[in-house]
DOVO-349150 format. One record per residue (C-alpha): residue number from 1; chain; x, y, z. Coordinates in steps of 0.2 Angstrom, whole numbers, always signed. Last residue first. Example, Ala and Ser with C-alpha at 12.3 -4.5 7.8 and 13.67 -1.06 7.14 Angstrom:
! residues 2
+-----+-------+-------+-------+-------+
:  nr : kette :     u :     v :     w :
+-----+-------+-------+-------+-------+
:   2 :     A :   +68 :    -5 :   +36 :
:   1 :     A :   +62 :   -22 :   +39 :
+-----+-------+-------+-------+-------+
***
This chain:
! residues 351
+-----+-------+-------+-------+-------+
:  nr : kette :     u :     v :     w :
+-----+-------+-------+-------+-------+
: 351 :     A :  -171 :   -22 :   +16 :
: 350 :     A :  -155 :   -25 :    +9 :
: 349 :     A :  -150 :   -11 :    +1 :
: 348 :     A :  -160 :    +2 :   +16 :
: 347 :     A :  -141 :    -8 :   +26 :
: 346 :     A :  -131 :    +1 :   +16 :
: 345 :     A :  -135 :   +17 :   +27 :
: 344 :     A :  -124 :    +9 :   +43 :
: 343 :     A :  -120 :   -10 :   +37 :
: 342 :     A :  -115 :   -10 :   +58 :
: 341 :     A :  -100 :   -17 :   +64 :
: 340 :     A :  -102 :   -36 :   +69 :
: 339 :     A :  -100 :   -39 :   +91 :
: 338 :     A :   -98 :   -54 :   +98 :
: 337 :     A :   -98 :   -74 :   +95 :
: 336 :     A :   -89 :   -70 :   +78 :
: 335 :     A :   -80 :   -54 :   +78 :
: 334 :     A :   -78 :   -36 :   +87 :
: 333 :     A :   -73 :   -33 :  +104 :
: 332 :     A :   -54 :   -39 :  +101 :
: 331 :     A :   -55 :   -26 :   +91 :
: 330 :     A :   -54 :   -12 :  +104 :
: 329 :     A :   -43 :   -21 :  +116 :
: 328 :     A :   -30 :   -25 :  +100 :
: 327 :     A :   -31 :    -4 :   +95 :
: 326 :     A :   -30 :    +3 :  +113 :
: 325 :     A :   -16 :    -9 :  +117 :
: 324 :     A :    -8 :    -3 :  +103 :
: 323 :     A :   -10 :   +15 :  +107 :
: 322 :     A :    -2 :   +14 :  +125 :
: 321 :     A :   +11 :    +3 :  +119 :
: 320 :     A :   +16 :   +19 :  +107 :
: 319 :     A :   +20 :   +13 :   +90 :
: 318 :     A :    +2 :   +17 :   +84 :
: 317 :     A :    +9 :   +35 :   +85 :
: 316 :     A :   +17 :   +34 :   +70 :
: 315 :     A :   +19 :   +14 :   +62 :
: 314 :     A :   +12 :    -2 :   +66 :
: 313 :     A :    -6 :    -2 :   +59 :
: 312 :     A :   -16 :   -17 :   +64 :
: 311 :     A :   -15 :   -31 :   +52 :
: 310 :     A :   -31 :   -34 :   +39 :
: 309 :     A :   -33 :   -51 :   +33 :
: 308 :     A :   -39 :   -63 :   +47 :
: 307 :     A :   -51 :   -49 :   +48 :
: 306 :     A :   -58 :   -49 :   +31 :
: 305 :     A :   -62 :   -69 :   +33 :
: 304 :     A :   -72 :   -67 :   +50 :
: 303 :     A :   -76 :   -52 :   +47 :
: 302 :     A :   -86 :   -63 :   +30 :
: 301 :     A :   -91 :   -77 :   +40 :
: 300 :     A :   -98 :   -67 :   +56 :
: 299 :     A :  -108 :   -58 :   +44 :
: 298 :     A :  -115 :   -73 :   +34 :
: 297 :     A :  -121 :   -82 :   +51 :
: 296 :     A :  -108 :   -95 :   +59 :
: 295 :     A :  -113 :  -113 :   +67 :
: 294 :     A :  -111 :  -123 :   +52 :
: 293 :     A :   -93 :  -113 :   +46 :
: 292 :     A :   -92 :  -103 :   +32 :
: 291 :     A :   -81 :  -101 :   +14 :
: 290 :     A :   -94 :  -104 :    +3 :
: 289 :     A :   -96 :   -87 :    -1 :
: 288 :     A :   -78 :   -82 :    -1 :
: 287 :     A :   -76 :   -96 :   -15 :
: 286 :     A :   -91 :   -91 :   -24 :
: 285 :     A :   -83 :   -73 :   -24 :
: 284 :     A :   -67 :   -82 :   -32 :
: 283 :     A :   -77 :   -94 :   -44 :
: 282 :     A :   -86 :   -81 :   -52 :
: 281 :     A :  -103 :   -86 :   -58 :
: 280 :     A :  -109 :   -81 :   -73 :
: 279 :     A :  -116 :   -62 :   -75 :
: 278 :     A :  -132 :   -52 :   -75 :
: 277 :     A :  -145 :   -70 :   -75 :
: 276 :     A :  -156 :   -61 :   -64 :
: 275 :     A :  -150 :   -75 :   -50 :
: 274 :     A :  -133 :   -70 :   -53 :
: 273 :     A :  -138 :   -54 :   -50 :
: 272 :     A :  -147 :   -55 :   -35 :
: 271 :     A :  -133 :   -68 :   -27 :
: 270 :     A :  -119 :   -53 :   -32 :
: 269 :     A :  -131 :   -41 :   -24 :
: 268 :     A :  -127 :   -51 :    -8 :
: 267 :     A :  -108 :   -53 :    -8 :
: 266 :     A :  -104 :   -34 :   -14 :
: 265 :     A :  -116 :   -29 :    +2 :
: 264 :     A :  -107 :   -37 :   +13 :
: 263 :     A :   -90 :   -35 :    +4 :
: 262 :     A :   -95 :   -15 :    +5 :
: 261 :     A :   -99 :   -18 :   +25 :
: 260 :     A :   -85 :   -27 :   +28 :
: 259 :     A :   -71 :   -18 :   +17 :
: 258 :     A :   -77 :    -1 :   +26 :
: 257 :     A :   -75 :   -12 :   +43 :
: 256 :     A :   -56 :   -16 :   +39 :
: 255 :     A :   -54 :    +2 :   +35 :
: 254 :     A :   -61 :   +20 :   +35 :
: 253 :     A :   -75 :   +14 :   +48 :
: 252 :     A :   -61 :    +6 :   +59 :
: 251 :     A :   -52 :   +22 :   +59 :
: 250 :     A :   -65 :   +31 :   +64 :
: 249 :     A :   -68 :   +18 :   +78 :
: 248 :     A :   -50 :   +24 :   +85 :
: 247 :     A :   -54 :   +39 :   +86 :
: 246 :     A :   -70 :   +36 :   +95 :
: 245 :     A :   -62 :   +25 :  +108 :
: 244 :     A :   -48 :   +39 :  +110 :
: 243 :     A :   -62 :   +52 :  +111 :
: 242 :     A :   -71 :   +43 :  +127 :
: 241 :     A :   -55 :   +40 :  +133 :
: 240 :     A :   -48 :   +55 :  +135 :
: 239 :     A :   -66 :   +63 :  +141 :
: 238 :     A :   -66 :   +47 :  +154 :
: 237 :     A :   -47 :   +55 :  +160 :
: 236 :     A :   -34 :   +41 :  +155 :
: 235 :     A :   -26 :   +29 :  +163 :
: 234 :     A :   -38 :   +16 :  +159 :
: 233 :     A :   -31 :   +19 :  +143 :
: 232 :     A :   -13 :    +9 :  +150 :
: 231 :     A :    +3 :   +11 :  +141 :
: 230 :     A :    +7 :   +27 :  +151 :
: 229 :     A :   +15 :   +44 :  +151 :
: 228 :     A :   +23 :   +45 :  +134 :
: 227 :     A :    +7 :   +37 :  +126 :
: 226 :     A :    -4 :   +53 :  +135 :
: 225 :     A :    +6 :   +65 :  +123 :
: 224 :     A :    +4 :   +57 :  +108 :
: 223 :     A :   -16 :   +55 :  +112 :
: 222 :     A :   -20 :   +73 :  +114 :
: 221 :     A :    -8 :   +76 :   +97 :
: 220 :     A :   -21 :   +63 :   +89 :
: 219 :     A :   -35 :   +73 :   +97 :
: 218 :     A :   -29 :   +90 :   +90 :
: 217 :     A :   -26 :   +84 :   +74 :
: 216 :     A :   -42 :   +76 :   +69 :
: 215 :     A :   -41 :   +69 :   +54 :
: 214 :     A :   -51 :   +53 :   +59 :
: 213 :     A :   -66 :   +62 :   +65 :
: 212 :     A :   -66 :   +72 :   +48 :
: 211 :     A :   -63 :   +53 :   +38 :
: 210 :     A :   -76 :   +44 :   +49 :
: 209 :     A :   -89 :   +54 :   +42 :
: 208 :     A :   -85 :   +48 :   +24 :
: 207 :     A :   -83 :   +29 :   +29 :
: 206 :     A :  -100 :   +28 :   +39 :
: 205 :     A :  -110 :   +37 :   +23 :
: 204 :     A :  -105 :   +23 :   +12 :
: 203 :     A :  -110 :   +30 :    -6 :
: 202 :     A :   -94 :   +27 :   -12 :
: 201 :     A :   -88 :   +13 :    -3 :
: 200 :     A :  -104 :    +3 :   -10 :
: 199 :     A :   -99 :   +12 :   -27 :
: 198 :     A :   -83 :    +2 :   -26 :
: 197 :     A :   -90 :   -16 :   -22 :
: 196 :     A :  -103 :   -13 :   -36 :
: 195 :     A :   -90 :   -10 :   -50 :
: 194 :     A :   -81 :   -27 :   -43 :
: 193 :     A :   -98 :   -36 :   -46 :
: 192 :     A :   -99 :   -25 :   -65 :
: 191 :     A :   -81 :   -30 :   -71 :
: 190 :     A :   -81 :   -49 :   -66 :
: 189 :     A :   -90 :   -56 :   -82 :
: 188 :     A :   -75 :   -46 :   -92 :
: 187 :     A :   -61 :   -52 :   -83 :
: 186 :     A :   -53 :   -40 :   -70 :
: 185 :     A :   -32 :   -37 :   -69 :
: 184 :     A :   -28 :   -29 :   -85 :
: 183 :     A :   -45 :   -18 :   -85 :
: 182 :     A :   -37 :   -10 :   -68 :
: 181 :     A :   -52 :    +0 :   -61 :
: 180 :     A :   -50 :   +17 :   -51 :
: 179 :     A :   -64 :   +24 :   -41 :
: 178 :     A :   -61 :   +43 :   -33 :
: 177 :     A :   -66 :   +51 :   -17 :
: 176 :     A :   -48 :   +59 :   -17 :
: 175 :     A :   -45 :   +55 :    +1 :
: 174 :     A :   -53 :   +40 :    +4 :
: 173 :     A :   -46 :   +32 :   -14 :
: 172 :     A :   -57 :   +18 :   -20 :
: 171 :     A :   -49 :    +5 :   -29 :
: 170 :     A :   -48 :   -10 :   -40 :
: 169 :     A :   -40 :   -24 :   -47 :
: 168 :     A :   -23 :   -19 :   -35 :
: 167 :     A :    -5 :   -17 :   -36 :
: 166 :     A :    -8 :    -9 :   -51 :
: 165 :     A :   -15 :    +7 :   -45 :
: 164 :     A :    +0 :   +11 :   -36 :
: 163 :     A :   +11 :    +5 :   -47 :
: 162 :     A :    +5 :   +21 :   -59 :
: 161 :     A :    +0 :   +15 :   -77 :
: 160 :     A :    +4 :    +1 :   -86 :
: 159 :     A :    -2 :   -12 :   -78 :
: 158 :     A :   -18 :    -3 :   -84 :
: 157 :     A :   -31 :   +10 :   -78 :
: 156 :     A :   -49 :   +13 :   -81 :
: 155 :     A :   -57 :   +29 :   -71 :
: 154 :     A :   -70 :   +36 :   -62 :
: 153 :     A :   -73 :   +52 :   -51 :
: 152 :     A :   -92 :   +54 :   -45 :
: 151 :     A :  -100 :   +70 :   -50 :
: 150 :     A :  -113 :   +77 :   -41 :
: 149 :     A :  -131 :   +74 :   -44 :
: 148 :     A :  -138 :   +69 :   -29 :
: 147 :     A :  -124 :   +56 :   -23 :
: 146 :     A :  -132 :   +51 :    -9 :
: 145 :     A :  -149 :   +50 :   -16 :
: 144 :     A :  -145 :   +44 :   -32 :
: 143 :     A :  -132 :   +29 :   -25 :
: 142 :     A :  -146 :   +24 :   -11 :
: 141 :     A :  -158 :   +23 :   -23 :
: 140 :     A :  -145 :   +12 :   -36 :
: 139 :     A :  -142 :    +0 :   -24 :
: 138 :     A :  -163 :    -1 :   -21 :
: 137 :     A :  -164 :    -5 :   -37 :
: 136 :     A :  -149 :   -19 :   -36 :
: 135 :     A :  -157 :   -25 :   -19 :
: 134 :     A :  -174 :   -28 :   -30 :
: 133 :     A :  -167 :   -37 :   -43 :
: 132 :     A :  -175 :   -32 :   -60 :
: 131 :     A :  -159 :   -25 :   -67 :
: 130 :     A :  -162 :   -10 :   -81 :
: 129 :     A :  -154 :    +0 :   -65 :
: 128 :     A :  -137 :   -10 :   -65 :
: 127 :     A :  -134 :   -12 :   -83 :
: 126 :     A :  -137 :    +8 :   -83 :
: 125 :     A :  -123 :   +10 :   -70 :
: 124 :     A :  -112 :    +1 :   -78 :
: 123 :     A :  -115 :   +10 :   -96 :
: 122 :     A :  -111 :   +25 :   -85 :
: 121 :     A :   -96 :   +20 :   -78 :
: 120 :     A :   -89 :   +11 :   -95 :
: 119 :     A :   -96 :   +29 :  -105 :
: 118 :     A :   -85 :   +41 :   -95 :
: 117 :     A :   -69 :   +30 :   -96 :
: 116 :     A :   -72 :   +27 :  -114 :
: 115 :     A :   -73 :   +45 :  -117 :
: 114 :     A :   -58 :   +50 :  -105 :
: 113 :     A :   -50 :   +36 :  -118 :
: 112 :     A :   -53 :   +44 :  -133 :
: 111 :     A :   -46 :   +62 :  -126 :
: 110 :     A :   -31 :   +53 :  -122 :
: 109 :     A :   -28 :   +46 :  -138 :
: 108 :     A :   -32 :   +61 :  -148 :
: 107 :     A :   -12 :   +63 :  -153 :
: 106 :     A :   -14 :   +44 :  -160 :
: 105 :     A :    +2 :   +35 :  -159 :
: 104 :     A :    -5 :   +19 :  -152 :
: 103 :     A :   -24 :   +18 :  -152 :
: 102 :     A :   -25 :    +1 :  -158 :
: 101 :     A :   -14 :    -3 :  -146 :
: 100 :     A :   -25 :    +3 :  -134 :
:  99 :     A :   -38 :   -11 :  -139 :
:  98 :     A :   -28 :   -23 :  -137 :
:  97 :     A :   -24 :   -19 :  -119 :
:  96 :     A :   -44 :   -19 :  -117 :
:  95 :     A :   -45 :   -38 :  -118 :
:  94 :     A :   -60 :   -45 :  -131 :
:  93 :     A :   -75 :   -54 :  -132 :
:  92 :     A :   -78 :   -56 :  -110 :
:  91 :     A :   -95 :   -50 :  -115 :
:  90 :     A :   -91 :   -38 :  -103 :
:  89 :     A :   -80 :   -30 :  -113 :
:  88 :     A :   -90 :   -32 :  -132 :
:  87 :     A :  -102 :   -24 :  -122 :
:  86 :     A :   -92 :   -11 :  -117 :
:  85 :     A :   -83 :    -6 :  -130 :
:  84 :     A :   -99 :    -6 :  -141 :
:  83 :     A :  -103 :    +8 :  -128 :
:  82 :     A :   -88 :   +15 :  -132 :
:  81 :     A :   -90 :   +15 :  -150 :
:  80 :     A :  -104 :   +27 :  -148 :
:  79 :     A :   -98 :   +40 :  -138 :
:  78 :     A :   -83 :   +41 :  -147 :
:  77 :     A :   -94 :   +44 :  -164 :
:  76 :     A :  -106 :   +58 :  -156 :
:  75 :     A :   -92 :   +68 :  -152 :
:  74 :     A :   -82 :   +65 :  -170 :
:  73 :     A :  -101 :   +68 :  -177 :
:  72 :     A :  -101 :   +86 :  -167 :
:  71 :     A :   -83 :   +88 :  -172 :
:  70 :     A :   -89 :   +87 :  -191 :
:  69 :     A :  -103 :   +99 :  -188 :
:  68 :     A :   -90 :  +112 :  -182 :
:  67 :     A :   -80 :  +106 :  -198 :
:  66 :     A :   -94 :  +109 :  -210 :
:  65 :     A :  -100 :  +125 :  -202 :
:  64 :     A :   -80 :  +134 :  -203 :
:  63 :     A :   -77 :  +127 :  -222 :
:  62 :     A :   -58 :  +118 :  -223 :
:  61 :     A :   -60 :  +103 :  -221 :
:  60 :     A :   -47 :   +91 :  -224 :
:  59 :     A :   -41 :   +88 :  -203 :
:  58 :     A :   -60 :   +86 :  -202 :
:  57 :     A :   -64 :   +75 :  -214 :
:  56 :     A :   -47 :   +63 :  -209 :
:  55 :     A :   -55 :   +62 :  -190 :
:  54 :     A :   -71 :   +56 :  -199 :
:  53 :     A :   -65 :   +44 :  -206 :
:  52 :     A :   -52 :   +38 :  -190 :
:  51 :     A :   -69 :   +35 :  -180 :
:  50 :     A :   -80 :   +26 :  -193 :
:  49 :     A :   -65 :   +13 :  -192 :
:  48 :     A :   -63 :   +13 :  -173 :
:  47 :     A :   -72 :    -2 :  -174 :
:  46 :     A :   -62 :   -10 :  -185 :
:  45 :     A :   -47 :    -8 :  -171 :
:  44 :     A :   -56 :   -22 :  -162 :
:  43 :     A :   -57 :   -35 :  -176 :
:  42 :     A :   -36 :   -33 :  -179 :
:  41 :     A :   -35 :   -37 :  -161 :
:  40 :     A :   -45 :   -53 :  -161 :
:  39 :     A :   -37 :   -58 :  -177 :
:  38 :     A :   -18 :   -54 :  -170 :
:  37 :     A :   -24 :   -64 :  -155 :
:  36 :     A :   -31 :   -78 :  -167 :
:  35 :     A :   -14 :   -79 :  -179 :
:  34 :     A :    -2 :   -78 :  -163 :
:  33 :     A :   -13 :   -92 :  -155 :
:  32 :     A :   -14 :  -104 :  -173 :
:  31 :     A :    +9 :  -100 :  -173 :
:  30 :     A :    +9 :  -107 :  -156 :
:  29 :     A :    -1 :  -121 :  -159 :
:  28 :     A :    +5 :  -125 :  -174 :
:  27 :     A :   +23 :  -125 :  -166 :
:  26 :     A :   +19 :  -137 :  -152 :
:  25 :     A :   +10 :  -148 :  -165 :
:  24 :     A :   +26 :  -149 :  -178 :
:  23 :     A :   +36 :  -152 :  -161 :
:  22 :     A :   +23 :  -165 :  -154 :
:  21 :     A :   +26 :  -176 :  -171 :
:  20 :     A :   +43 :  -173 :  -170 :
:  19 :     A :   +44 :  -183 :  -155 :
:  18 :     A :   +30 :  -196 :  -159 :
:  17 :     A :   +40 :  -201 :  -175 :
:  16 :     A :   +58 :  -200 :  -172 :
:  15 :     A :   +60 :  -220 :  -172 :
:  14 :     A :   +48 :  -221 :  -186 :
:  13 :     A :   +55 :  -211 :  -197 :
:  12 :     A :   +45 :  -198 :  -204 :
:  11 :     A :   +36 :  -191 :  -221 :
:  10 :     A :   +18 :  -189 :  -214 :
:   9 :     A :   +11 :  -195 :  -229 :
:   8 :     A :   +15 :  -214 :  -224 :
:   7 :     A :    +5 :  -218 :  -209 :
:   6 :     A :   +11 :  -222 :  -195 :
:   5 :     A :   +13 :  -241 :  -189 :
:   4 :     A :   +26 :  -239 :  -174 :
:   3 :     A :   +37 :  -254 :  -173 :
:   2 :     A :   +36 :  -267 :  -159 :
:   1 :     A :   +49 :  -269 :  -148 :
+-----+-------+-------+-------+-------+
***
């Protein structure tokens, strides 16, 4: 067996060389990591330096203009750190859970972060408008138009917050017309494509009148009472039937088609702005992209994908053999070879 030729400086036995040679390096490694994510973080919180000096002014002061102007700066001060936040963010430079420790223990915690909250939508809607694509512009038409100055509920969570919100990267809650967006779970160079998909549901016009139609009481206890007479719609009077198949496209529009039409769009301003140099390519949503048969168009790809993913409901009335038939007769309709939902008012993105 030939013996190992290792120099002499690194003080070993040749026998034991390799292996303690991997457990010196495993243990650099380790404490090199440790010492670059404590840099990154110690970096992060010296931005908030400005912010904790003129938090100590203010707790000293003690004249009435001197402090009211020294709140104005504190103001003034947030606002600016977020937007380095941001950048730094989407620069892909840091990972926000750091930054909330740098924040630990501070009674204006909370107010700080509505701050950043406030400042990540807006500075995410400005990226969006100084784009030169000409879907993006006509994204952010649609959006002021629809929107026409109300306020538009946004907000960062963590894997630290509710586990509802945790489940997923992102959200748009139907009912409180409000976008959530985990920064635990999206990457920096992902932030603004998964920005886009949510405001695509927020300025869906399909999805927000199918929510009255879908609440209607009166139908769904018209429906409860025909499913214990008969599994068949047929069945039913043409009035019956002609609210059932609305109904049950309401509930369509607030579902798997509301994910088709904003993935739709998501999909195709993604291209634009990967083209205006916006973000990198994101190998998930070139994944779904790519993910198309010769013979198939990009709609019938995409519901093709996002239907193979959404289940029918099985719960409440949708128990009833009468409804379920409804449901798998009304969707068998839809899909590759047939019928694609309509885009609705997202389609002006496009054209």
């Amino acid at each position: 067996m030939q013996e190992n030729n290792l120099p002499s400086s690194f003080g070993l036995k040749p026998e034991k060389s390799l292996k303690e040679i991997f457990q010196r390096l495993f243990l650099f490694l380790i404490v090199l990591t440790f010492s670059t994510s404590a840099l990154a973080q110690n970096e992060i919180c010296e931005i908030l330096k400005p912010w904790f000096a003129i938090k100590e002014k203010i707790q000293e002061s003690k004249k009435v203009l001197e402090r009211s102007d020294l709140l104005m700066q504190e103001i003034q001060e947030r606002k600016n750190i977020s937007v380095q936040l941001f950048h730094q963010y989407i620069g892909g430079n840091f990972k926000f859970a750091d930054f909330l420790k740098c924040l630990a223990g501070q009674p204006d915690r909370q107010n700080f972060l509505n701050t950043v909250h406030a400042n990540f939508f807006e500075q995410s809607l400005q990226k969006l408008r100084n784009s030169a694509a000409p879907q993006i512009q006509n994204l952010m038409g649609v959006l002021d138009q629809k929107w026409n100055g109300q306020i538009v509920l946004f907000r960062m969570v963590n894997n630290f917050d509710s586990a509802a919100d945790n489940v997923f990267n992102a959200g748009f809650y139907r009912d409180r017309r409000s976008i959530f967006m985990n920064t635990d779970r999206i990457s920096g160079n992902e932030w603004m494509t998964i920005f886009i998909h949510e405001i695509s549901h927020a300025i869906d016009g399909a999805l927000w009148e199918s929510i009255a139609v879908y609440n209607q009481t009166e139908w769904i206890k018209e429906f409860a009472e025909w499913s214990q007479k008969t599994s068949n719609e047929k069945d039913l009077p043409a009035e019956t039937q002609a609210r059932l198949q609305k109904w049950l496209q309401s509930g369509f529009d607030r579902g798997l088609w509301a994910e088709y039409r904003a993935w739709f769009i998501t999909l195709k301003l993604y291209q634009a702005g990967l083209q205006d140099g916006l973000w990198n390519s994101i190998p998930w949503v070139e994944e779904m992209l790519n993910d198309r048969a010769a013979n198939e168009t990009f709609g019938e790809a995409l519901y093709r994908r996002l239907d193979q993913k959404f289940t029918s409901p099985q719960r409440g009335i949708f128990l009833s053999p009468l409804m379920q038939n409804a449901v798998r007769n009304f969707r068998n309709n839809y899909g590759p070879g047939k019928k694609l939902p309509s885009l609705g008012n997202l389609q002006t993105i496009l054209d």
